[in-house]
C-alpha positions in Angstrom: 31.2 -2.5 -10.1 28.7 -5.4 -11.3 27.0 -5.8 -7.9 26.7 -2.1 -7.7 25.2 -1.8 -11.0 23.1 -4.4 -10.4 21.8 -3.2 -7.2 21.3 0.7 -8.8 19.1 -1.5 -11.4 17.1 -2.9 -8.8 16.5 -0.3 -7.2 15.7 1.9 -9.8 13.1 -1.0 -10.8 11.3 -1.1 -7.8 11.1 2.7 -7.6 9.4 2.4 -11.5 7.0 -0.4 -10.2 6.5 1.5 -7.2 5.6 4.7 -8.9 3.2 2.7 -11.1 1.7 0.7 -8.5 0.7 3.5 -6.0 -0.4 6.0 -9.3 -2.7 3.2 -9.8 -3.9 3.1 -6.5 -4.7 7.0 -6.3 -6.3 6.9 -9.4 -8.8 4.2 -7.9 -9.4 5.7 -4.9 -9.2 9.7 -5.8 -10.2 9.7 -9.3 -12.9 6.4 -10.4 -14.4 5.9 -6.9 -15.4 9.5 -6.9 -16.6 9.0 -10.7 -18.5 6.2 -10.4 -20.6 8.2 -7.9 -22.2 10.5 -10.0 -21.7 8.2 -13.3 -24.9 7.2 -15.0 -25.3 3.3 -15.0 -24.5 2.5 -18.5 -21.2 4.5 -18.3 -20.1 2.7 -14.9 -20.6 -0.2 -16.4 -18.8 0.7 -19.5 -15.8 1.5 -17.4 -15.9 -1.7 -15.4 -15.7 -3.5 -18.5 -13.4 -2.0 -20.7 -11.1 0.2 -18.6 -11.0 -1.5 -15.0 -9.7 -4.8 -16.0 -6.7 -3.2 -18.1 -6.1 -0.7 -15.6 -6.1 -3.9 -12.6 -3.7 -6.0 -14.7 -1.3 -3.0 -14.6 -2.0 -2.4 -10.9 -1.5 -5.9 -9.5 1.6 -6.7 -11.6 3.1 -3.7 -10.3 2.4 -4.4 -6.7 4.2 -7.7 -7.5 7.4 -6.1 -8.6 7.8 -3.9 -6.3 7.5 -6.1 -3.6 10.0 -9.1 -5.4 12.4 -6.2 -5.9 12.0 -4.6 -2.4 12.8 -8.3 -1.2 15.7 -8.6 -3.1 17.0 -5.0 -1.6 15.9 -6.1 1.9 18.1 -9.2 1.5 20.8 -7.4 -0.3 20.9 -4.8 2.5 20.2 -6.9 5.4 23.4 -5.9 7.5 21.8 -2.3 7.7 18.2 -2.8 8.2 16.6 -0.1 10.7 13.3 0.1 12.6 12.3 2.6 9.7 12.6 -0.2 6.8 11.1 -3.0 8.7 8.0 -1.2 9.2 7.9 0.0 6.0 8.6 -3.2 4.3 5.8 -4.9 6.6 3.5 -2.1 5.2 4.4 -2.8 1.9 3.6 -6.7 1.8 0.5 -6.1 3.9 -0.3 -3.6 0.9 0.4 -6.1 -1.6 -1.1 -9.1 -0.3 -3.9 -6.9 -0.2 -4.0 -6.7 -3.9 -3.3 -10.2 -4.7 -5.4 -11.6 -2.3 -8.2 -9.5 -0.9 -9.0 -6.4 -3.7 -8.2 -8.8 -7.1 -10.0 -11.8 -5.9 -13.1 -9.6 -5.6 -13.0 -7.3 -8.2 -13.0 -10.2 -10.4 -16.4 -10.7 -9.3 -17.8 -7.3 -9.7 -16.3 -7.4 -13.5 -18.0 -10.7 -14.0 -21.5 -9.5 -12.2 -21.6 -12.1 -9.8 -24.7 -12.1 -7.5 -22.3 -11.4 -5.0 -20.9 -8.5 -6.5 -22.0 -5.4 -4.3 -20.3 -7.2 -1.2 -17.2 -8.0 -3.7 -17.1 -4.6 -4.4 -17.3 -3.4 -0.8 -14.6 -5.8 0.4 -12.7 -4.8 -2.1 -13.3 -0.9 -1.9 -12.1 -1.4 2.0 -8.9 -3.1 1.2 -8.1 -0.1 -1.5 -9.2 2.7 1.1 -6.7 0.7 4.0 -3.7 0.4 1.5 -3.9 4.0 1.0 -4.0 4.8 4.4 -1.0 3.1 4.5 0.4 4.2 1.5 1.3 7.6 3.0 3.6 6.4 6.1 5.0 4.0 4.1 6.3 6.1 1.8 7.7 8.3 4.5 9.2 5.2 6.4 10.8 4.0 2.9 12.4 7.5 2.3 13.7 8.3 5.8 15.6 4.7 6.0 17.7 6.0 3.2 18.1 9.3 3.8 17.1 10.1 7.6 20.8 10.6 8.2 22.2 8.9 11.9 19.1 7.0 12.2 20.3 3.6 13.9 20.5 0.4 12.9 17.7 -2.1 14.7 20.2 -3.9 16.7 20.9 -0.5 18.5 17.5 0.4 19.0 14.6 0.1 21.8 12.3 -2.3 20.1 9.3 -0.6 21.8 8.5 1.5 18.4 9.0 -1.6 15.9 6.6 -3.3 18.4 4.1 -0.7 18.8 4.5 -0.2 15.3 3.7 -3.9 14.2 0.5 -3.5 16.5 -0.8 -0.6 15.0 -0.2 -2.2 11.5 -1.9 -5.5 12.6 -5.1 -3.3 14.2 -5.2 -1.5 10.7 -4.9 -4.9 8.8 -7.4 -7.0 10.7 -10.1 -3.8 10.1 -9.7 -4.3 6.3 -10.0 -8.2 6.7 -13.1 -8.4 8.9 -14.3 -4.7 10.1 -16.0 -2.2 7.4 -15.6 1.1 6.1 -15.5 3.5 8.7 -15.4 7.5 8.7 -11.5 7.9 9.1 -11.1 6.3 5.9 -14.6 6.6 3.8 -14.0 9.8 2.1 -11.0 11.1 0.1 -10.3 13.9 2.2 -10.7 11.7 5.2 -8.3 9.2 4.1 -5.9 11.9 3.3 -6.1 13.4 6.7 -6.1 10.0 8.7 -2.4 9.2 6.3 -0.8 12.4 7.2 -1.3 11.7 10.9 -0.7 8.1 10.9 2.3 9.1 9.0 3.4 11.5 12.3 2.4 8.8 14.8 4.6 6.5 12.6 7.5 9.2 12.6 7.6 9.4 15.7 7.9 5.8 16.6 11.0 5.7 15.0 12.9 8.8 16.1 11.6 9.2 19.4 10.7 5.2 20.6 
């Protein structure tokens, strides 16, 4: 009864932290990116100032504890991990090492006004555009795990969709390290669109590969 309490818990935590974490994230890219283009300078910079650092401390912690408390699930459920969770998971650390490493670091210097800031900003922007692209299938990946009812364990699997799978990730990951902003990602809609079909690409992997 303990261990199954305490596992509920967990889980209910890293649903909470989830839910906080990936609000956050739509906010940023749906809601202030699209602000700040039409926003007159003094009220950007008000924003950057007084709102984005709350709003980052919030965002980052919560990307923290949902991934400690996915881990702990992942470990805790380790006898019954399917092709489904691992790529999900994998999406999910990519997304927050992202944050901590990669979109935190750099926002830090558009807050201060480094002279570097417009390239923080774009590096920064990128990461935040790529973890919402990824977002969407990993949501979907995370969800059908659970519930996609008679989907097999790994060990009874082809391993041709994790591995094609882990490629695609890796192609989407090194773009937000070293490539740039391109069209399939730049604009809301577009980032939208480009989830919901990497989303079926991803679904298909799984129950078809």
């Amino acid at each position: 009864m303990e261990a199954y309490l305490g596992t509920v818990l967990i889980r209910f935590a890293h649903v909470l932290f989830g839910i906080l974490w990936i609000g956050l994230l739509y906010y940023f890219n749906f809601v202030q990116t699209e602000y700040f283009k039409d926003a007159e300078p003094s009220a950007k910079s008000d924003v950057v100032q007084k709102l984005v650092p709350n709003a980052l401390w919030y965002f980052r912690w919560a990307a923290a504890f949902t991934f400690l408390t996915g881990l702990y699930l992942l470990y805790y459920l380790s006898m019954t991990v399917n092709i489904s969770i691992v790529l999900g998971a994998i999406m999910g650390t990519i997304m927050a090492a992202n944050v901590w490493f990669i979109i935190w670091p750099n926002q830090k210097k558009v807050i201060a006004g480094a002279p570097d800031a417009a390239d923080a900003g774009a590096k920064a922007g990128l990461a935040s555009r790529t973890n919402t692209l990824l977002s969407i299938p990993m949501l979907y990946l995370m969800i059908n795990s659970a519930h996609g009812f008679g989907l097999p364990m790994i060990a009874e699997t082809s391993m041709l969709g994790l591995w094609v799978g882990l490629v695609l990730i890796l192609a989407i990951e090194m773009n937000a390290i070293f490539g740039s902003m391109n069209k399939m990602i730049a604009s809301v809609k577009a980032v939208i669109h480009s989830g919901i079909v990497l989303t079926v690409i991803f679904g298909a992997l799984v129950h078809y590969l």
